[in-house]
PDB file of N, CA, C and O in Angstrom:
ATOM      1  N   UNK A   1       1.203   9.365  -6.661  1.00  0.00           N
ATOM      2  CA  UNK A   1       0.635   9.007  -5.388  1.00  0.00           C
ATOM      3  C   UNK A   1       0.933   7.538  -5.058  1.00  0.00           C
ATOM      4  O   UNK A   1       0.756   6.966  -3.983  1.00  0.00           O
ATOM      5  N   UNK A   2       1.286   7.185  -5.885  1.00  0.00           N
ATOM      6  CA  UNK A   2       1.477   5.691  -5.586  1.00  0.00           C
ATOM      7  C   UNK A   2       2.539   5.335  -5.062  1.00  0.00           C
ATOM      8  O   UNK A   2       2.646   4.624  -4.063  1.00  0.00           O
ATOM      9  N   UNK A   3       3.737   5.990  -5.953  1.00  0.00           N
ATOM     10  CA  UNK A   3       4.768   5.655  -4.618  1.00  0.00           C
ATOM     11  C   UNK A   3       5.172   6.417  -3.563  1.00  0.00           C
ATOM     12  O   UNK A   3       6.270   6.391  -3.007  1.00  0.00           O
ATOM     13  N   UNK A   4       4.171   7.137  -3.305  1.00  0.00           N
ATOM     14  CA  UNK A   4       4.003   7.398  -1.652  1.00  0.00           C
ATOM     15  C   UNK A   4       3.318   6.851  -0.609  1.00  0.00           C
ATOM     16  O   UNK A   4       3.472   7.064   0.594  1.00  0.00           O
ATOM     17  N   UNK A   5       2.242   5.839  -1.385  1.00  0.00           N
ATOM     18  CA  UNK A   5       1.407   5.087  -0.738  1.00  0.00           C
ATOM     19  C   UNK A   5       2.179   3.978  -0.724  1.00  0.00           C
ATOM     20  O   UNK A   5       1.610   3.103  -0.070  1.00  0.00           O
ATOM     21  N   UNK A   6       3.612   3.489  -1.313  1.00  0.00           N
ATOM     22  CA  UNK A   6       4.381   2.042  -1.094  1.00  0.00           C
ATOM     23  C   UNK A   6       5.367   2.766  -0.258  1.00  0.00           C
ATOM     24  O   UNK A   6       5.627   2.136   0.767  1.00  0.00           O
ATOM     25  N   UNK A   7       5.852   3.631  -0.346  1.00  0.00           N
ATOM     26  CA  UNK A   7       6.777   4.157   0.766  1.00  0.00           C
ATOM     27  C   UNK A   7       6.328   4.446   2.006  1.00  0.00           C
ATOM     28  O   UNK A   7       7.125   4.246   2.922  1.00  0.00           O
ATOM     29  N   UNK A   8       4.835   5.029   2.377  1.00  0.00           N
ATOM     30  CA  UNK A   8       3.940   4.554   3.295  1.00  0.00           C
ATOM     31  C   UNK A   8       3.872   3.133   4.078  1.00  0.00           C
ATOM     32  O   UNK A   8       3.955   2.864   5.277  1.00  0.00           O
ATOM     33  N   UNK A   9       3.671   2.264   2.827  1.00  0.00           N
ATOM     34  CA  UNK A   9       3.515   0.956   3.558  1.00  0.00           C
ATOM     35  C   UNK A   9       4.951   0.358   4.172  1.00  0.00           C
ATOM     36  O   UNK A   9       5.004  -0.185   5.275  1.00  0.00           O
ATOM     37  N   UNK A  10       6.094   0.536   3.305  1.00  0.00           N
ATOM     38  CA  UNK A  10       7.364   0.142   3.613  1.00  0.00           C
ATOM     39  C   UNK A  10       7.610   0.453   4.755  1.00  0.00           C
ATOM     40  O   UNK A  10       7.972  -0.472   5.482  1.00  0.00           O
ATOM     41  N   UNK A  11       7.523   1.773   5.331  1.00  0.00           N
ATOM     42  CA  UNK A  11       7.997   2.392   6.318  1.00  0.00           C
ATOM     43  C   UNK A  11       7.298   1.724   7.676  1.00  0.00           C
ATOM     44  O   UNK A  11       8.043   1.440   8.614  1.00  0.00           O
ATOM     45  N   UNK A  12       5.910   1.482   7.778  1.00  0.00           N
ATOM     46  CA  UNK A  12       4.554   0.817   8.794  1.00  0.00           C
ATOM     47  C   UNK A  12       4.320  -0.337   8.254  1.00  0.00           C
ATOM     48  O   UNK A  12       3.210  -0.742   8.600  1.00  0.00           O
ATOM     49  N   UNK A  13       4.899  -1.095   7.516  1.00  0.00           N
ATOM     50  CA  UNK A  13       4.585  -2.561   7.446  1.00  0.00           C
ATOM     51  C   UNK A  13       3.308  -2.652   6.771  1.00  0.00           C
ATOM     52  O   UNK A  13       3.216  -2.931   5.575  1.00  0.00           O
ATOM     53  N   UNK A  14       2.078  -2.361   7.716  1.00  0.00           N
ATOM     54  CA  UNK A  14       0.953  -2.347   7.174  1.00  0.00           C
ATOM     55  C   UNK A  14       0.286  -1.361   7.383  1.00  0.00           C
ATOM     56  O   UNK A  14       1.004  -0.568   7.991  1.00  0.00           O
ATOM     57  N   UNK A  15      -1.076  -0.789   7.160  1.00  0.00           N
ATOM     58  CA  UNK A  15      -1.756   0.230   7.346  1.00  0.00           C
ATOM     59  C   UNK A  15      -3.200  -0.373   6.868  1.00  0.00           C
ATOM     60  O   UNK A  15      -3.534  -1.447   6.366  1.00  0.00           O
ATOM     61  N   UNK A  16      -4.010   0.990   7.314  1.00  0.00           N
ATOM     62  CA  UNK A  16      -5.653   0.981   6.258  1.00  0.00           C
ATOM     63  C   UNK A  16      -5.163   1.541   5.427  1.00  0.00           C
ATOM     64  O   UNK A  16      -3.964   1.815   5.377  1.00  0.00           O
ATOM     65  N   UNK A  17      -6.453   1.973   4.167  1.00  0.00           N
ATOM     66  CA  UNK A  17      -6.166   2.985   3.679  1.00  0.00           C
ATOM     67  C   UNK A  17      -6.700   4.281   4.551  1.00  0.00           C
ATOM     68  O   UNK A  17      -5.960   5.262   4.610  1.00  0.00           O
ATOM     69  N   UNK A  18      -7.913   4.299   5.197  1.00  0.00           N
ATOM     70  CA  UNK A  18      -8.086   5.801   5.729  1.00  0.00           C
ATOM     71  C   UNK A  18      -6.727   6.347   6.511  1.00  0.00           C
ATOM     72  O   UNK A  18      -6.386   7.529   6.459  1.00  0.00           O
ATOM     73  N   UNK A  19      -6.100   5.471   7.141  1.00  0.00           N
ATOM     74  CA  UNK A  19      -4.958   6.141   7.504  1.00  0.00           C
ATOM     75  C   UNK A  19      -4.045   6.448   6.516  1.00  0.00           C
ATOM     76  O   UNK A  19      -3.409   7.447   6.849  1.00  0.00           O
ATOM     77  N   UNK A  20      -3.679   5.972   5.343  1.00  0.00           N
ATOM     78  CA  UNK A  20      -3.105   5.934   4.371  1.00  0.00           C
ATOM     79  C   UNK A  20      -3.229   7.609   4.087  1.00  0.00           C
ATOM     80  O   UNK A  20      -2.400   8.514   4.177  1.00  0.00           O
ATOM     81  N   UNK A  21      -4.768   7.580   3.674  1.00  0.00           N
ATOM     82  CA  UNK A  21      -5.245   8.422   3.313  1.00  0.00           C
ATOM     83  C   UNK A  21      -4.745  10.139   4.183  1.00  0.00           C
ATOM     84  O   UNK A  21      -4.113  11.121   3.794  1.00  0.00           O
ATOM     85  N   UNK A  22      -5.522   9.721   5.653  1.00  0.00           N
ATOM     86  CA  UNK A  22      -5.161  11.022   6.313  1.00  0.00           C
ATOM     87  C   UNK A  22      -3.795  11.504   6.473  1.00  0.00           C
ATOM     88  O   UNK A  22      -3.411  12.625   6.806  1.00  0.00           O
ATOM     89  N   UNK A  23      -2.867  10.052   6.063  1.00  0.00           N
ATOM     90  CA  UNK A  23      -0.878  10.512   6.511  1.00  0.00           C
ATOM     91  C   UNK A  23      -0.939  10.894   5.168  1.00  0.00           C
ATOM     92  O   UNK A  23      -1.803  10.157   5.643  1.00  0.00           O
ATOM     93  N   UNK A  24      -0.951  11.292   3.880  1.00  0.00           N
ATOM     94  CA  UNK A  24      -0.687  11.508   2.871  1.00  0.00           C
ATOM     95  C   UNK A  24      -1.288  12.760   2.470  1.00  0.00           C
ATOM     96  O   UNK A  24      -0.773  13.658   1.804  1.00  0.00           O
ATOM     97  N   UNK A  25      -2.550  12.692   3.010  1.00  0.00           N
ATOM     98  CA  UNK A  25      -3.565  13.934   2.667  1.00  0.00           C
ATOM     99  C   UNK A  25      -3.972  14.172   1.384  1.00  0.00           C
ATOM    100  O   UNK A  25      -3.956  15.235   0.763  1.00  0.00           O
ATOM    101  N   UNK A  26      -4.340  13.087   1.042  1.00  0.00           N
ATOM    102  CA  UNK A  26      -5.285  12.292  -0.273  1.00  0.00           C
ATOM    103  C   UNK A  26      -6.430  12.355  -0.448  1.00  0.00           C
ATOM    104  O   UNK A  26      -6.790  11.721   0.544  1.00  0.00           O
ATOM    105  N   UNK A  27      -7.453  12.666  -1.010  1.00  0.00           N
ATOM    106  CA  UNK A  27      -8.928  12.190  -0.724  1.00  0.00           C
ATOM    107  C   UNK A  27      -9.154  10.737  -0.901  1.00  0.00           C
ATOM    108  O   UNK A  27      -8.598  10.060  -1.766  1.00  0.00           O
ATOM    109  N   UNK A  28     -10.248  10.173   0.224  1.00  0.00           N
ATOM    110  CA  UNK A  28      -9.975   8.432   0.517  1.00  0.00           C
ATOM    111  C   UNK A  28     -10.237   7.965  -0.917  1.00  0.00           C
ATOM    112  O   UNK A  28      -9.306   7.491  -1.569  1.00  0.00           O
ATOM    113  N   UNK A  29     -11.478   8.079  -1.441  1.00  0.00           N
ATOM    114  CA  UNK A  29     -11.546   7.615  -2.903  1.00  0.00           C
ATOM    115  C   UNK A  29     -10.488   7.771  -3.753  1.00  0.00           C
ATOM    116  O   UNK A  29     -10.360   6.818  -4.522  1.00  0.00           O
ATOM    117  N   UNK A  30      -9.348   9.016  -3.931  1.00  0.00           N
ATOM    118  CA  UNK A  30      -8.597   8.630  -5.058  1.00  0.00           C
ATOM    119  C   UNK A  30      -7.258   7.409  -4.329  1.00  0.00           C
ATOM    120  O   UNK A  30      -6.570   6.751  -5.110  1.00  0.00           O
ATOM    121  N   UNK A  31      -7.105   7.301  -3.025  1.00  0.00           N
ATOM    122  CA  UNK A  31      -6.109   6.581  -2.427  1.00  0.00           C
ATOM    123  C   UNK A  31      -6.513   4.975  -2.740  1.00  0.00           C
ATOM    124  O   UNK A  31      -5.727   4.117  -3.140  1.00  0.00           O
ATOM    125  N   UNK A  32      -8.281   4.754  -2.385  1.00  0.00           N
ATOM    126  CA  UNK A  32      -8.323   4.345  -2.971  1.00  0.00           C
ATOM    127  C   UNK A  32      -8.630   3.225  -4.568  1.00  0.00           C
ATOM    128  O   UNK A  32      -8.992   2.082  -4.845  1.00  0.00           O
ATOM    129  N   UNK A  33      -8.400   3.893  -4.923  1.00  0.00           N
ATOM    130  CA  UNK A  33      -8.506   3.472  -6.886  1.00  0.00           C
ATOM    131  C   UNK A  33      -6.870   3.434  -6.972  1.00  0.00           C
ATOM    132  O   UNK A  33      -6.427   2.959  -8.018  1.00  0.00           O
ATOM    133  N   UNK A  34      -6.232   3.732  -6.316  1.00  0.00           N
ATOM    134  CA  UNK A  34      -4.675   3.925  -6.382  1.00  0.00           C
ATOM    135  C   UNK A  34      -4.230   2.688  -5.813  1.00  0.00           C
ATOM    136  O   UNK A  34      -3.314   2.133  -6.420  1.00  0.00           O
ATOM    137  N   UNK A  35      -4.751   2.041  -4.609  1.00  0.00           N
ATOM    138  CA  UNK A  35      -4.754   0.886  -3.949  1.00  0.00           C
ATOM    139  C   UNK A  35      -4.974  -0.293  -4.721  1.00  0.00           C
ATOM    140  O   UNK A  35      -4.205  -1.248  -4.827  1.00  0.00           O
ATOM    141  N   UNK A  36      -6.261  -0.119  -5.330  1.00  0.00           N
ATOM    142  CA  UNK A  36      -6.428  -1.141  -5.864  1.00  0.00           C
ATOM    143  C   UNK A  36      -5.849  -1.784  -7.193  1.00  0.00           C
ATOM    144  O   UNK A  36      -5.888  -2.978  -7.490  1.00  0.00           O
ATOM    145  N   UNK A  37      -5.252  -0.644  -7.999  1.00  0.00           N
ATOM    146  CA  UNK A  37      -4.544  -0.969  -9.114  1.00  0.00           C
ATOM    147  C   UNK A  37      -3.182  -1.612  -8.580  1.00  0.00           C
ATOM    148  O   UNK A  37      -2.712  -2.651  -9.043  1.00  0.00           O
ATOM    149  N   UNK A  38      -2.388  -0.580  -7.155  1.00  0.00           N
ATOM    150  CA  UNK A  38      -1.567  -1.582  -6.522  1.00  0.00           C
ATOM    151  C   UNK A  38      -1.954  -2.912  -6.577  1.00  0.00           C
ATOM    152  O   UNK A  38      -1.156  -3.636  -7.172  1.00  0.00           O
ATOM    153  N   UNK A  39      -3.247  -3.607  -5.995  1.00  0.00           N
ATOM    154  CA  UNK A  39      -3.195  -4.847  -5.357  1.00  0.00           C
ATOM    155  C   UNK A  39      -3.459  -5.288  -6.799  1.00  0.00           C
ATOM    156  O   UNK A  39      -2.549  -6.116  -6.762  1.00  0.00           O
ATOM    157  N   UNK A  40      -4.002  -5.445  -8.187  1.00  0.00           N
ATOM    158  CA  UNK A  40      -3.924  -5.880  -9.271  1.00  0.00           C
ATOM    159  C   UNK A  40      -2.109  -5.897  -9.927  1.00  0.00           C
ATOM    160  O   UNK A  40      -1.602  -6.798 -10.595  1.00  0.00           O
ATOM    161  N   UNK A  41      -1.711  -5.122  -9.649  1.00  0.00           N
ATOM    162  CA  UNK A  41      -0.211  -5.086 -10.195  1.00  0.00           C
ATOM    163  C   UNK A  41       0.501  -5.933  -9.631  1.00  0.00           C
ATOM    164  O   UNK A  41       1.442  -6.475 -10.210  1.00  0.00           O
ATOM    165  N   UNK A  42       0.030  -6.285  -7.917  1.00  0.00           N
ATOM    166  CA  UNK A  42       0.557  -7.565  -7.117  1.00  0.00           C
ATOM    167  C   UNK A  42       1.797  -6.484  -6.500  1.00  0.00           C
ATOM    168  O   UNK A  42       2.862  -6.620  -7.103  1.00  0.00           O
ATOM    169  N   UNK A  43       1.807  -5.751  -5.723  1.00  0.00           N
ATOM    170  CA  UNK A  43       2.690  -4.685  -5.462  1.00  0.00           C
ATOM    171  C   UNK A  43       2.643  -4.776  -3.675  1.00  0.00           C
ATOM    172  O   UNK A  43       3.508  -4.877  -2.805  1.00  0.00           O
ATOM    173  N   UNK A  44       1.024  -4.671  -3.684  1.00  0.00           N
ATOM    174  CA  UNK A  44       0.648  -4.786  -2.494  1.00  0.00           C
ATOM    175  C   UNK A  44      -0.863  -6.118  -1.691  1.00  0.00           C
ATOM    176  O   UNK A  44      -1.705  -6.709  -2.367  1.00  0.00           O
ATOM    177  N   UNK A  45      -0.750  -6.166  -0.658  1.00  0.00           N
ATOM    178  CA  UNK A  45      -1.535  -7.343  -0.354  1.00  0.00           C
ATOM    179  C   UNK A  45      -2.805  -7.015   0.690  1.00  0.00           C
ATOM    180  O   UNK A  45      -2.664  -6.473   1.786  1.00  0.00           O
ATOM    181  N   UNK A  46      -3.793  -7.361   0.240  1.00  0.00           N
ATOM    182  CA  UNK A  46      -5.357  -6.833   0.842  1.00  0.00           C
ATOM    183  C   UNK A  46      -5.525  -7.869   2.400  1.00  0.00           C
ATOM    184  O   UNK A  46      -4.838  -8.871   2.203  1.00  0.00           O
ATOM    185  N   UNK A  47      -5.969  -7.919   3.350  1.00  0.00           N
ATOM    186  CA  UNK A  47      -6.957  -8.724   4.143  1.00  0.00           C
ATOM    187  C   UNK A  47      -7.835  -7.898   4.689  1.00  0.00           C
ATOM    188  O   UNK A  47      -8.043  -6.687   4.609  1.00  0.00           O
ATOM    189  N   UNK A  48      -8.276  -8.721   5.217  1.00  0.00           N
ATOM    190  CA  UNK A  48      -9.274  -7.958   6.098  1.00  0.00           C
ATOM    191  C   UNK A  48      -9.349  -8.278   7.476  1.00  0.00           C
ATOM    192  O   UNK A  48      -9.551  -9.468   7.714  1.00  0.00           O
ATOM    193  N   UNK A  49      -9.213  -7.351   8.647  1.00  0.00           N
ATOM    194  CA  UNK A  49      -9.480  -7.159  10.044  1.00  0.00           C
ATOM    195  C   UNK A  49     -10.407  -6.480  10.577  1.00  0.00           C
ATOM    196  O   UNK A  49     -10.702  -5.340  10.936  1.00  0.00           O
ATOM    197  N   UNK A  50     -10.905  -7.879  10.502  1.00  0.00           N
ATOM    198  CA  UNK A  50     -12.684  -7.453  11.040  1.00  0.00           C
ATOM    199  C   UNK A  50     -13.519  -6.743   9.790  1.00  0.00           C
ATOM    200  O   UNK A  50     -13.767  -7.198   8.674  1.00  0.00           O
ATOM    201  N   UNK A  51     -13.838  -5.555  10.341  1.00  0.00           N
ATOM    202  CA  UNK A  51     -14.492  -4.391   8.707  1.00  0.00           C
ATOM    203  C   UNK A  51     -13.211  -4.232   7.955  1.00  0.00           C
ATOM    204  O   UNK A  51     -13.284  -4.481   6.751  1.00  0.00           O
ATOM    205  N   UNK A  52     -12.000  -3.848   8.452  1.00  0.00           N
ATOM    206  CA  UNK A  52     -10.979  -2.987   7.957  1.00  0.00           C
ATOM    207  C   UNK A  52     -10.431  -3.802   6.888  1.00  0.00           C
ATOM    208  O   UNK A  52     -10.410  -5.031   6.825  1.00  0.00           O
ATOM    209  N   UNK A  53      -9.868  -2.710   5.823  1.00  0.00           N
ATOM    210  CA  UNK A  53      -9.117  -3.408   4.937  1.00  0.00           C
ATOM    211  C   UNK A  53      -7.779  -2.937   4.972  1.00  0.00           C
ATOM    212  O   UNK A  53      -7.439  -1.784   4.706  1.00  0.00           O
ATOM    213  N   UNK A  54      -6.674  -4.309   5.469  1.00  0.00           N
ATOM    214  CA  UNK A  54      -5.283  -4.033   5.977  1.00  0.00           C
ATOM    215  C   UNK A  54      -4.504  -4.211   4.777  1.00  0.00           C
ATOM    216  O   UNK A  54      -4.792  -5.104   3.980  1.00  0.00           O
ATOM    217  N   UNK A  55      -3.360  -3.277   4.558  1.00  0.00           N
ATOM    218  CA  UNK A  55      -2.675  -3.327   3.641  1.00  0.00           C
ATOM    219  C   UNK A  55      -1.149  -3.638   3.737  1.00  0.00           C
ATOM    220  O   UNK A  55      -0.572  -3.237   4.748  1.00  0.00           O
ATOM    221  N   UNK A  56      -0.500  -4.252   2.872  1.00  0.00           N
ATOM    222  CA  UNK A  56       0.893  -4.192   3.472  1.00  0.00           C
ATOM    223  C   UNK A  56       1.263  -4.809   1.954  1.00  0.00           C
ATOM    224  O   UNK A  56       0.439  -5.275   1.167  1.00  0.00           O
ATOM    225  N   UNK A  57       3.030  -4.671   1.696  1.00  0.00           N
ATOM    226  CA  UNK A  57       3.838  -5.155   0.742  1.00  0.00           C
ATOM    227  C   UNK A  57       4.123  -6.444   0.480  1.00  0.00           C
ATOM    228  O   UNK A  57       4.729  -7.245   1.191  1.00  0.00           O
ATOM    229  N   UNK A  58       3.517  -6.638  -0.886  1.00  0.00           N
ATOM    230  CA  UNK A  58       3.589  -8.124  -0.762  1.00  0.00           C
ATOM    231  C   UNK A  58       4.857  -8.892  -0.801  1.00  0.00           C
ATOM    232  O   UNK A  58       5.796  -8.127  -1.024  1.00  0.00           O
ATOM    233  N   UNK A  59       5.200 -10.042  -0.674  1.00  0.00           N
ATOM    234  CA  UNK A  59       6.563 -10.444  -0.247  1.00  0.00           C
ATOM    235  C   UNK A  59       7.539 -10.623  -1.510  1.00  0.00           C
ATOM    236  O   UNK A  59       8.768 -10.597  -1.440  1.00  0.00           O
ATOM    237  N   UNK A  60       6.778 -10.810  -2.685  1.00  0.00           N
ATOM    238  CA  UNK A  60       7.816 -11.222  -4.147  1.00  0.00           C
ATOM    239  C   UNK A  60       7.511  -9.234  -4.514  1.00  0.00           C
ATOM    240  O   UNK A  60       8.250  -8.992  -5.468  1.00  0.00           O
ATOM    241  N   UNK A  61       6.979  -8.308  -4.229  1.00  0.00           N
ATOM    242  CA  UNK A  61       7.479  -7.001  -4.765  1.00  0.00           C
ATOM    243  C   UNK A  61       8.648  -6.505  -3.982  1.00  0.00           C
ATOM    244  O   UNK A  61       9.477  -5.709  -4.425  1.00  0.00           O
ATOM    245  N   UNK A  62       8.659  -7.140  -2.538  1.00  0.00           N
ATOM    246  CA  UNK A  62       9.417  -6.508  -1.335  1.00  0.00           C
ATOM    247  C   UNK A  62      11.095  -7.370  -1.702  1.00  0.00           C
ATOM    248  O   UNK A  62      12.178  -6.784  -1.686  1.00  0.00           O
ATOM    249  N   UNK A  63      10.912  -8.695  -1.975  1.00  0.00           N
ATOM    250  CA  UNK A  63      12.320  -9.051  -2.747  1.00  0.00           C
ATOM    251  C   UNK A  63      12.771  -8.166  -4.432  1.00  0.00           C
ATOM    252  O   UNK A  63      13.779  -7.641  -4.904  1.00  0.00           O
ATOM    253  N   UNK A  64      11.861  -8.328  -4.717  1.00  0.00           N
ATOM    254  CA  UNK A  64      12.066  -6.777  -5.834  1.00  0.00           C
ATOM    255  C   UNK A  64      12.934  -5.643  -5.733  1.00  0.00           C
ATOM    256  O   UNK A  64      14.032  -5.362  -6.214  1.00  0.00           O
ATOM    257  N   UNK A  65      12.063  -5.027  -4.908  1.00  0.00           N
ATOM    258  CA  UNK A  65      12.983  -3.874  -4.721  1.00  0.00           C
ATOM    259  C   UNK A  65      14.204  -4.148  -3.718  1.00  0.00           C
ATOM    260  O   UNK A  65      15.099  -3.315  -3.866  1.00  0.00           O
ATOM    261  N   UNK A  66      14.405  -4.913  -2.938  1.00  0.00           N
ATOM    262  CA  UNK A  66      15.852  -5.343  -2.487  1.00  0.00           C
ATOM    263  C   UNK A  66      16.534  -5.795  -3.198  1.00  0.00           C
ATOM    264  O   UNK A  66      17.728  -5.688  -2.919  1.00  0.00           O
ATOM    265  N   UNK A  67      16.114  -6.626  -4.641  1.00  0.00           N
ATOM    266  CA  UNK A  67      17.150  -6.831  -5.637  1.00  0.00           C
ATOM    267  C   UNK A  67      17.508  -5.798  -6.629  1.00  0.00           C
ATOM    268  O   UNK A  67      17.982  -6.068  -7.733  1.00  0.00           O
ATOM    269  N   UNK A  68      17.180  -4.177  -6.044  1.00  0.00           N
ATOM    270  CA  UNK A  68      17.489  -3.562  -7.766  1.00  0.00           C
ATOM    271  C   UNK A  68      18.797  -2.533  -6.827  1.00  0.00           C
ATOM    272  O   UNK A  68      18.577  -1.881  -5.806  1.00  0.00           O
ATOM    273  N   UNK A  69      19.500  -2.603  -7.211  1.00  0.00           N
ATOM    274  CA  UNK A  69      20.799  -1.799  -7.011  1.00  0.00           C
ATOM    275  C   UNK A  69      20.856  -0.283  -6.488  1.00  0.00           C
ATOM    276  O   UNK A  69      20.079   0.413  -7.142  1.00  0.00           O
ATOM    277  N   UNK A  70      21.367   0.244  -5.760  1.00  0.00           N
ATOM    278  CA  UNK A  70      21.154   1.210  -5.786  1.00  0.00           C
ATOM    279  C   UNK A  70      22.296   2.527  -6.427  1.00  0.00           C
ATOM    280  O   UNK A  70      21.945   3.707  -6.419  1.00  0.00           O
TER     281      UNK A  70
END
C-alpha cells in the first residue's frame, strides 16, 4: 500500500489522506499508519491546511528516485 500511496502523491503533487484513502480504497486508519511510517522514513512531508493534513513528496526522496536508473 505504500507504494501506491507515493505513486498517488507523485502523480497530484499533494493530497489528504481521506482522499488518499477514498482514490485507493483503503480503510482511512490503515492509510493512515501507512502515512505515517512514510513521514518517519522522510519519504513524504506533513502540513497542515487549516484542520487538514496535506501530504506531498518530500524533495531529497523526489531527487531519489530521479537518480535511480531505469
Amino acid at each position: 500500500m505504500r507504494t501506491e500511496i507515493l505513486n498517488f502523491l507523485l502523480q497530484n503533487e499533494s493530497s489528504f489522506p481521506a482522499e488518499i484513502s477514498r482514490a485507493l480504497g483503503y480503510r482511512y486508519h490503515r492509510v493512515i499508519a501507512d502515512i505515517q511510517d512514510l513521514i518517519r522514513d522522510g519519504a513524504i512531508l506533513d502540513s497542515f491546511a487549516g484542520k487538514k493534513r496535506q501530504l506531498k513528496i518530500s524533495p531529497a526522496f523526489h531527487d531519489y528516485l530521479n537518480a535511480i536508473p531505469y
